[in-house]
N, C-alpha and C positions, 0 to 999 in steps of 0.2 A: 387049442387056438392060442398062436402066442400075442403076448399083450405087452406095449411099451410104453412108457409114459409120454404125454405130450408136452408141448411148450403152447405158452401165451400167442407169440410168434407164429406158429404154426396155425393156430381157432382164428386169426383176424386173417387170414388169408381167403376162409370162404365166411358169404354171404347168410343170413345178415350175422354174423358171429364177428365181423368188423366191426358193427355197430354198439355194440357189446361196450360198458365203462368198465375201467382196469378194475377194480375191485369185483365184478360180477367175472370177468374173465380168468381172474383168479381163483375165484370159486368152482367155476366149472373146469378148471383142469385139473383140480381137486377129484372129480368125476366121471374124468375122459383120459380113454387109454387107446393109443393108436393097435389098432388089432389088424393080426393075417388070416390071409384064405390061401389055402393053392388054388390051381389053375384046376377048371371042372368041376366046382363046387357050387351052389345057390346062395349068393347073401339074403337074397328073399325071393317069392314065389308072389306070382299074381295070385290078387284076393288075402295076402295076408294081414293082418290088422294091428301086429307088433308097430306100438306108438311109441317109431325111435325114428330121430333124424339123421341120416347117415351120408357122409362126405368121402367120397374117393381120393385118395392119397397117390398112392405109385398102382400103375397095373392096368389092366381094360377090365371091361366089364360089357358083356352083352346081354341088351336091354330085349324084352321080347314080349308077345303080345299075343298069345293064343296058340301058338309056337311060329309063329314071323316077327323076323326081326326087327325092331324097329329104331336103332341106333346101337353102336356100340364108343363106350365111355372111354377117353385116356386119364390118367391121372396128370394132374397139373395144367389140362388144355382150360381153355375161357369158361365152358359147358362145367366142369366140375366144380367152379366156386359153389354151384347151387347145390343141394341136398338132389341125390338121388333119388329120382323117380317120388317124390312128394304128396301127400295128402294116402289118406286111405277110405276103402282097402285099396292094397297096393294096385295101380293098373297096369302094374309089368311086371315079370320075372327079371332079376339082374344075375346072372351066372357068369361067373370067372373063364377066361380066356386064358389070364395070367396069374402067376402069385399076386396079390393084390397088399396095397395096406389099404387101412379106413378109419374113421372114429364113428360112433357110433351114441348118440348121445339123447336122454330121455326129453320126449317133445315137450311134454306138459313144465319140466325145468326149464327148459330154453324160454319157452313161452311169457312165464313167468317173469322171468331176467329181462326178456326185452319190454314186458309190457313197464317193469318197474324201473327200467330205462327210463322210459317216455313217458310215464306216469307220474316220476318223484323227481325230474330236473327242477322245476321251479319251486315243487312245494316242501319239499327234504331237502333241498337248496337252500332255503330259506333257515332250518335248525341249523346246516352245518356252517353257514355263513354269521349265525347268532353265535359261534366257535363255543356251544355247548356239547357239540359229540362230534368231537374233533378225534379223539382220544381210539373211537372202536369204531368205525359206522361201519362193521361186518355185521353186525347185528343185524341193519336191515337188508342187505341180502339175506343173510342164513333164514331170517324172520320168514320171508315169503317163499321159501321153499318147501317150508312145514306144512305138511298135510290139514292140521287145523286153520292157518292163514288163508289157506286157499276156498276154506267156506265163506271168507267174507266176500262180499261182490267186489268184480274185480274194481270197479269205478267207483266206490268208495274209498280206495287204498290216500288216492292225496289227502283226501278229508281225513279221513284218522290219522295218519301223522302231522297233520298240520293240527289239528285240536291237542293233542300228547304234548303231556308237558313234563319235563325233567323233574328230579329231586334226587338229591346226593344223601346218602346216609353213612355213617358210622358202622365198624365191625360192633355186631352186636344189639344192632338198632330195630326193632319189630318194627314191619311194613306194614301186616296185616296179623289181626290174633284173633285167635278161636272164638268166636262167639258174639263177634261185632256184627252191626250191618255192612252188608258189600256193598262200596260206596266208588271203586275205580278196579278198571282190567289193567294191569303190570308186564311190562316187556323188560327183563334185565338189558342191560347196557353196557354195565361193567362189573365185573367184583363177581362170590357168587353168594346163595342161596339157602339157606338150610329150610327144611319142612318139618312139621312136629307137627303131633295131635298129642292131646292129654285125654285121657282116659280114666276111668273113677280108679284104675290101681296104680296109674300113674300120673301123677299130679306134674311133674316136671315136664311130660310130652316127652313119645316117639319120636325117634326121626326118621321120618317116612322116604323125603328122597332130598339130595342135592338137585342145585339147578344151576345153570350155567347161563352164559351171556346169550340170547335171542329166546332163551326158555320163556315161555308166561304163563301166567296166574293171575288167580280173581274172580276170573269169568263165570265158572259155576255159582256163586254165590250172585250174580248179577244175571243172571239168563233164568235161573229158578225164583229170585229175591226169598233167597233163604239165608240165615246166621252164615257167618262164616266158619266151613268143616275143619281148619287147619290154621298155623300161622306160620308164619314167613318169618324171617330173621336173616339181617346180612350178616356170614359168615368172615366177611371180611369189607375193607370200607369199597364203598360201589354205587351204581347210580342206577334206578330205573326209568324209563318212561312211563307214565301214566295216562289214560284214557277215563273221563269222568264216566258215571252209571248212563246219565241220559244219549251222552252221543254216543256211547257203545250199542245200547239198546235202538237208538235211530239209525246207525251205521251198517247195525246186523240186519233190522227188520223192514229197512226202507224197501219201499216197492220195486222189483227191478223193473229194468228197462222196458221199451217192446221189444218181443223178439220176436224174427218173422223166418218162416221156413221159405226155401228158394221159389215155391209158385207165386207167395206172397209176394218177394222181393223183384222176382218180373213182373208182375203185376204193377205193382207200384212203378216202375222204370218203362213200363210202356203208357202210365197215365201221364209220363212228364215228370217224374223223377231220377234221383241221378245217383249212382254208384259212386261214393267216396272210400279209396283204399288209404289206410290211415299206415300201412305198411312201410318199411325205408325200400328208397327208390331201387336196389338192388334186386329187391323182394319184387316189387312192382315190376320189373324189368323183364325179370323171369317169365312171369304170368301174372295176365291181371284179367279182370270182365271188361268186357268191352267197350270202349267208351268209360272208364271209369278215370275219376279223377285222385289224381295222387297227393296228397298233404299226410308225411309221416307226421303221427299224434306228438312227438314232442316240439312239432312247427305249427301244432291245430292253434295255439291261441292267436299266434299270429299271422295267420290267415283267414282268419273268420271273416273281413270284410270283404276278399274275393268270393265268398257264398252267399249264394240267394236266400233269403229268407221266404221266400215265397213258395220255393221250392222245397219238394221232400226231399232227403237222402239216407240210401240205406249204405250203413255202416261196413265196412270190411276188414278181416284180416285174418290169416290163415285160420285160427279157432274159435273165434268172438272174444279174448281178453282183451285185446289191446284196442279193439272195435268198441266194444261196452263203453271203457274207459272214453273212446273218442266221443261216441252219444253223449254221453253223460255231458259232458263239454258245451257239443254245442244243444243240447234241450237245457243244462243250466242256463245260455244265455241267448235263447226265445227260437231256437231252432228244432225245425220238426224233423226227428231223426229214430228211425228207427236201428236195430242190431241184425246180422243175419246169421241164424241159429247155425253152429255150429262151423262157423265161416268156409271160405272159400274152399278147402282142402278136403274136407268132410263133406259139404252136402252136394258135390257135384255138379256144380256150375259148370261151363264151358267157361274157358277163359283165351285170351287174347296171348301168345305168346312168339317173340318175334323166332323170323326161323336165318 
């Protein structure tokens, strides 16, 4: 399979990877490589469950459905901005007509990038507007792609960066030393890191690992409240962000949301509640539920006073990240709102899609 690098230019052409801020766009073409099929090949198979988003580039593609057919794809036509055949398991087979190109890029990254879109305009807005992390903000992309960031709920993500607070250090300057109480979780930012443990044969400490800008540390001594196993040292001058012990420990363990599986979520929509897609309008455009109301979450704050408070609404978006986050929102401020597990794409709703 041959593979070619993409361009920026190329990802804001389809939906929602327009939506995408230059620095996240940057990153994921870091990630993304336009690949070939020839003609009579499978890019996927109905029922399969590979969680990848895939964009049609040059070629046809025939869509199919038990084996009838039920559209076939050009590359470049209006139909392609959206990701191919979407949600899983897949509900169609897509088999090559022609040599084809495509990208093909991990759901749960993208997911992330857009929720951290919508999630960090006002509140990450806020530090780099304070022009204290002027200098790197890769950090917080690279930050939320890490497999450990991803255990924190996603609708606490503003609240933790809005609580972090900066502090510049010296080559040379200990962060944290062996054997203190663990009193804050650390995100580099700039510069990097040295680790060391001391040992009864070695009094000066191992050095256990470098760490680099978006790495972190701390955490185990604050999730156990054990001594600290290790110390930190900047190996060169650099800054990290900081997280105090208590919002860490309330950020990790706060209760999550409600989350309601789709009997639930009709249910509630036939008592008189109402389907809010917190998605960008291209997303919504594609396919939505029916009757449901579009406010992409980085418009939710300001649109709150077009929602009922009287009213229930359950939450949407293709996975539940960027949903959570929207809940989170409007129950911070006195709306009764639940999430729908595993959103739209997953738990098999019917949706509304214009033809």
């Amino acid at each position: 399979m041959v593979e070619q690098t993409v361009s920026t230019s190329l990802l804001k052409t389809f939906s929602p990877l327009d939506g995408l801020k230059k620095e996240n766009l940057h990153a994921l073409v870091k990630k993304t490589a336009i690949r070939e099929l020839p003609s009579g090949r499978f890019l996927f198979k109905q029922g399969d469950m590979e969680n990848r988003t895939i964009y049609l580039i040059k070629g046809e593609l025939e869509l199919s459905r038990d084996g009838t057919v039920l559209s076939i794809l050009k590359g470049g036509s209006p139909e392609t901005r959206n990701p191919v055949s979407p949600g899983l398991p897949r509900k169609a087979s897509a088999r090559t007509l022609t040599n084809v190109s495509y990208i093909s890029i991990d759901s749960d990254l993208l997911d992330v990038m857009l929720t951290w879109d919508q999630t960090g305009t006002y509140e990450v807005g806020d530090l780099r507007d304070g022009g204290e992390v002027t200098e790197n903000d890769d950090w917080m992309t690279t930050l939320l792609q890490t497999t450990a960031f991803h255990k924190i709920p996603p609708a606490n993500i503003q609240a933790i960066f809005m609580r972090m607070q900066q502090v510049n250090y010296k080559a040379g300057d200990v962060v944290i030393r062996q054997g203190e109480e663990g009193d804050f979780f650390y995100v580099i930012t700039k510069g990097k890191c040295v680790v060391t443990r001391e040992t009864p044969l070695n009094k000066e400490g191992i050095k256990l690992a470098e760490l680099k800008v978006a790495d972190t540390f701390g955490e185990e001594a604050l999730i156990s409240d054990a001594k600290r196993n290790a110390t930190v040292t900047m190996a060169v001058d650099g800054s990290v962000m900081r997280l105090a012990k208590d919002d860490f420990k309330t950020l990790l363990n706060e209760p999550m949301l409600q989350w309601v599986d789709k009997d639930e979520a009709n249910k509630i929509i036939m008592q008189g509640g109402a389907w809010l897609d917190v998605r960008l309008p291209s997303e919504y455009q594609n396919f939505h539920q029916p009757g449901a109301i579009n406010i992409p979450l980085y418009f939710i704050r300001m649109k709150l006073s077009s929602l009922d408070k009287s009213r229930r609404y359950v939450v949407v978006c293709d996975t539940g990240r960027r949903s959570s986050a929207g809940a989170y929102i409007l129950c911070d401020r006195g709306f009764d709102a639940c999430v729908l597990k595993g959103g739209i794409s997953i738990s098999g709703q019917s949706a509304d899609k214009p033809r």
